[in-house]
C-alpha positions in Angstrom: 10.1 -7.2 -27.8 11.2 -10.7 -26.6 9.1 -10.4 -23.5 6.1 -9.9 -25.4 6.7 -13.6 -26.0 7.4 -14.4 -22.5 4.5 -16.6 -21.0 6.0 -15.0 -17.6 5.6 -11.9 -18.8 1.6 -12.7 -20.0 0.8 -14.6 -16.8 2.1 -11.7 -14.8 -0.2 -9.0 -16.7 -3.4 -11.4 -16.5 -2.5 -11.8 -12.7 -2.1 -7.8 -12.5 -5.4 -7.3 -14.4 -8.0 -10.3 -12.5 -8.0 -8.6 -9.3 -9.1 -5.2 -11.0 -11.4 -7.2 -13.3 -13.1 -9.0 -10.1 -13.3 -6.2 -8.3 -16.0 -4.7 -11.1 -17.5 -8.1 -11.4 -18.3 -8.2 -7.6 -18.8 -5.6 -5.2 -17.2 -7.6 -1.9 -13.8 -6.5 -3.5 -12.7 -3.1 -2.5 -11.0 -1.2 -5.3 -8.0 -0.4 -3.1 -7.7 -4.4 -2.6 -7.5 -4.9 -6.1 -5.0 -2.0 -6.6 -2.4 -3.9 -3.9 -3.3 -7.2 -5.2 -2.0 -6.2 -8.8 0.9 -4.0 -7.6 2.1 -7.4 -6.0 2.0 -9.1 -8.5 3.6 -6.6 -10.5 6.4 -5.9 -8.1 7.1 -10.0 -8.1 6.9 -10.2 -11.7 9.7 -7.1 -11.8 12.2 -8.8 -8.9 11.7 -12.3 -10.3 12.4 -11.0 -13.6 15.5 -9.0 -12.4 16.7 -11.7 -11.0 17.0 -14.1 -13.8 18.5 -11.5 -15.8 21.2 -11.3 -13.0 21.8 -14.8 -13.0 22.0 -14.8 -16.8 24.6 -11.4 -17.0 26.7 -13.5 -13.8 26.6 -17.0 -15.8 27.8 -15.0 -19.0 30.3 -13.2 -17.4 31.9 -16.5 -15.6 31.6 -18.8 -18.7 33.4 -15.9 -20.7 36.6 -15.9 -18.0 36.8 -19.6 -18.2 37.1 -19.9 -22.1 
């Protein structure tokens, strides 16, 4: 529920959804452009995500040993 909060998390769904939105808005845009375009940004969200949460888990683990 905390990513709900996230402006990550909203700027990466508005990003998914723009190319699909432009592509109905304007017919130069193939659909299958639009797919990819939001399944990258997706996918970066995902790994950018998963990385923080890796640094955070590593960070908590190290600051527990040295207490």
């Amino acid at each position: 529920m905390e990513k709900l909060k996230s402006r990550k998390f909203w700027f990466a769904l508005l990003g998914a959804l723009l190319p699909i939105i432009a592509q109905y808005m304007n017919e130069d845009i193939v659909s299958v452009e639009a797919i990819e375009l939001s399944a990258g940004i997706i996918i970066a969200y995902i790994l950018g995500q998963g990385y923080v949460d890796g640094q955070e888990k590593s960070n908590g683990i190290s600051q527990k040993e040295e207490s």
